[in-house]
ROVEXFI-184911 format. One record per residue (C-alpha): residue in one letter; x, y, z; residue number from 0. Coordinates in steps of 0.2 Angstrom, whole numbers, plus 2048, in hexadecimal, padded with zeros to 3 digits. Example, Ala and Ser with C-alpha at 12.3 -4.5 7.8 and 13.67 -1.06 7.14 Angstrom:
BEGIN
@resn: a; x: 83E; y: 7EA; z: 827; resi: 0;
@resn: s; x: 844; y: 7FB; z: 824; resi: 1;
This chain:
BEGIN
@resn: x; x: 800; y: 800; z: 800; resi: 0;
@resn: x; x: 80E; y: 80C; z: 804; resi: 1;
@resn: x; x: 816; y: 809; z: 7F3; resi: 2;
@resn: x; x: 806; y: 80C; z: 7E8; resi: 3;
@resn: x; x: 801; y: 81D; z: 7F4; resi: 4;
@resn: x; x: 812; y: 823; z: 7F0; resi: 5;
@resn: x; x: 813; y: 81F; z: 7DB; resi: 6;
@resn: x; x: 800; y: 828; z: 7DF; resi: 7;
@resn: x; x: 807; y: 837; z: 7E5; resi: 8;
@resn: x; x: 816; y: 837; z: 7DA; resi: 9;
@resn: x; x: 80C; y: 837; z: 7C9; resi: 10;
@resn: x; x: 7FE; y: 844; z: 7D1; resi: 11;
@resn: x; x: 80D; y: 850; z: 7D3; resi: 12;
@resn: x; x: 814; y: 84B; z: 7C2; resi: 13;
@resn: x; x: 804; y: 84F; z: 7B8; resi: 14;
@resn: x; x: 802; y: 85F; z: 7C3; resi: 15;
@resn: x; x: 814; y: 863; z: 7BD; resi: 16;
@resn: x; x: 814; y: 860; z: 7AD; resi: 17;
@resn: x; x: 802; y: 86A; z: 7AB; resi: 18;
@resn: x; x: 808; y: 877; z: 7B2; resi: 19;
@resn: x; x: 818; y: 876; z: 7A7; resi: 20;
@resn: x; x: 80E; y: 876; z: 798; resi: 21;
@resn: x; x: 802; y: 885; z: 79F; resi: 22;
@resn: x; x: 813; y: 892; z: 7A0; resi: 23;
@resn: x; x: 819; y: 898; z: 792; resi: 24;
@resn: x; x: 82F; y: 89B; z: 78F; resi: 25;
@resn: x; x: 83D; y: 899; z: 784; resi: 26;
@resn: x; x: 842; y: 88C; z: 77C; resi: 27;
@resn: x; x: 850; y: 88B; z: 786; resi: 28;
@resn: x; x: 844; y: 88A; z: 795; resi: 29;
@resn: x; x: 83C; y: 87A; z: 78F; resi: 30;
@resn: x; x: 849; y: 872; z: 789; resi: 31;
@resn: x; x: 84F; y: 872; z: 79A; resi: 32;
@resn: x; x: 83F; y: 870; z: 7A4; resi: 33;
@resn: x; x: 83E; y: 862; z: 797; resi: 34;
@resn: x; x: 851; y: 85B; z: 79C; resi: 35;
@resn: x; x: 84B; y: 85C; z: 7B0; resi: 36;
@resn: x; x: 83D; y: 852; z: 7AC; resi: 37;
@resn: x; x: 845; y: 846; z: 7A5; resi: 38;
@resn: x; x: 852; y: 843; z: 7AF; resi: 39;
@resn: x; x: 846; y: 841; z: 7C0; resi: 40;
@resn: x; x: 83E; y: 833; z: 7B5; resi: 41;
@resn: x; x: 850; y: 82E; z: 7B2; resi: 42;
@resn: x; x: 854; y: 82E; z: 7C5; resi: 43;
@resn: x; x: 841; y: 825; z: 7C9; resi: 44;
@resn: x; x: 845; y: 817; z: 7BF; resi: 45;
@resn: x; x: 857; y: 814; z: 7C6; resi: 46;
@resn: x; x: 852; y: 816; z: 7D7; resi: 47;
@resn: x; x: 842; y: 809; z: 7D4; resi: 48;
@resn: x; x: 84F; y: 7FD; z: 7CB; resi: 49;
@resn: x; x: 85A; y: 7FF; z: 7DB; resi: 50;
@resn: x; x: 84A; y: 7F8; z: 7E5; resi: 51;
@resn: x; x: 847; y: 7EC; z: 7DB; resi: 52;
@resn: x; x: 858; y: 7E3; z: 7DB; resi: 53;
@resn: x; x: 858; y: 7E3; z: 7EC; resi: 54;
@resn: x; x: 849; y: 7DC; z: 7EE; resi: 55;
@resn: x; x: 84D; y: 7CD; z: 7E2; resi: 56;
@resn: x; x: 85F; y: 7CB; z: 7E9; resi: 57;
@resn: x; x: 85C; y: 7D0; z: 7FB; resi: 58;
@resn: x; x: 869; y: 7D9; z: 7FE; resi: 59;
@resn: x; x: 86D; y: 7EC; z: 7FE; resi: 60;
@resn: x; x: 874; y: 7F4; z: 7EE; resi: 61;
@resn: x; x: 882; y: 7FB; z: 7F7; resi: 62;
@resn: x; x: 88A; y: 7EA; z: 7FB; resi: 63;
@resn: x; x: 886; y: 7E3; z: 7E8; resi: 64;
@resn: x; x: 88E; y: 7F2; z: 7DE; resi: 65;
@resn: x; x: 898; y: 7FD; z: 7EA; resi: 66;
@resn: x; x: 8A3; y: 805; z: 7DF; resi: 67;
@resn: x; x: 895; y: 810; z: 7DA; resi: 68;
@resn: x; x: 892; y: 815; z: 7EE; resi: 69;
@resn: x; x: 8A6; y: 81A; z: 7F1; resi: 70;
@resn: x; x: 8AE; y: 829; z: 7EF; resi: 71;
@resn: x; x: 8B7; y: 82D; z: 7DD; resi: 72;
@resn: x; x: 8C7; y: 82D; z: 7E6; resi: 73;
@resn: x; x: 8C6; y: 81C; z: 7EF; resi: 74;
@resn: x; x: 8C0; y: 813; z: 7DF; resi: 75;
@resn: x; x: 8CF; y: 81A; z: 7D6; resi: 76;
@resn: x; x: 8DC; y: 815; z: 7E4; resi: 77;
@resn: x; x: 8D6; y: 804; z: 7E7; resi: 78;
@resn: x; x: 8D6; y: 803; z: 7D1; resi: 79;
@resn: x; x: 8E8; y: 808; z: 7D3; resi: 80;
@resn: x; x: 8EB; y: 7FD; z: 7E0; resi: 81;
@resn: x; x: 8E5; y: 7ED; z: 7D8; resi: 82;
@resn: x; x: 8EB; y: 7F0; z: 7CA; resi: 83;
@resn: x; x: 8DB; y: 7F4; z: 7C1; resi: 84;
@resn: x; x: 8D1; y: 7E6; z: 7C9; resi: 85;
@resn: x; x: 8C3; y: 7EE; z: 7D2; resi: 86;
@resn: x; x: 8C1; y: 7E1; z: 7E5; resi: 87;
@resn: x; x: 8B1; y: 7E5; z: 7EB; resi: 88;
């Protein structure tokens, strides 16, 4: 139930949005990047579902399966260095 309240509440705000974005009149410029935000929030919903989803079907927390993407730039780069360009997770 709390799933489907919150994809609810999410799409309400997203039709809200997106009427409202078509309501105001700008540049070209202006849409083009409204546009771009848009997308990349859809963009950042999908990942973050995908993210649940493989932890529901692996049962385990993302951050243990791929931690290089959790690490600081730095520390992946010394530990690359390190091993020789073998990442050990």
């Amino acid at each position: 139930p709390f799933w489907i309240a919150t994809i609810a509440v999410a799409a309400s705000i997203e039709i809200t949005d997106t009427v409202e974005q078509n309501a105001s009149s700008g540049s070209e410029r202006e849409h083009f990047m409204q546009e771009a935000e848009i997308f990349n929030g859809r963009l950042g919903m999908l990942a973050i579902t995908g993210f649940a989803m493989q932890e529901w079907f692996l049962n385990s927390a993302v951050v243990d399966q791929i931690p290089i993407f959790f690490k600081p730039l730095n520390v992946v780069v010394e530990q690359l260095l390190a091993n020789g360009g073998a990442m050990h997770l």
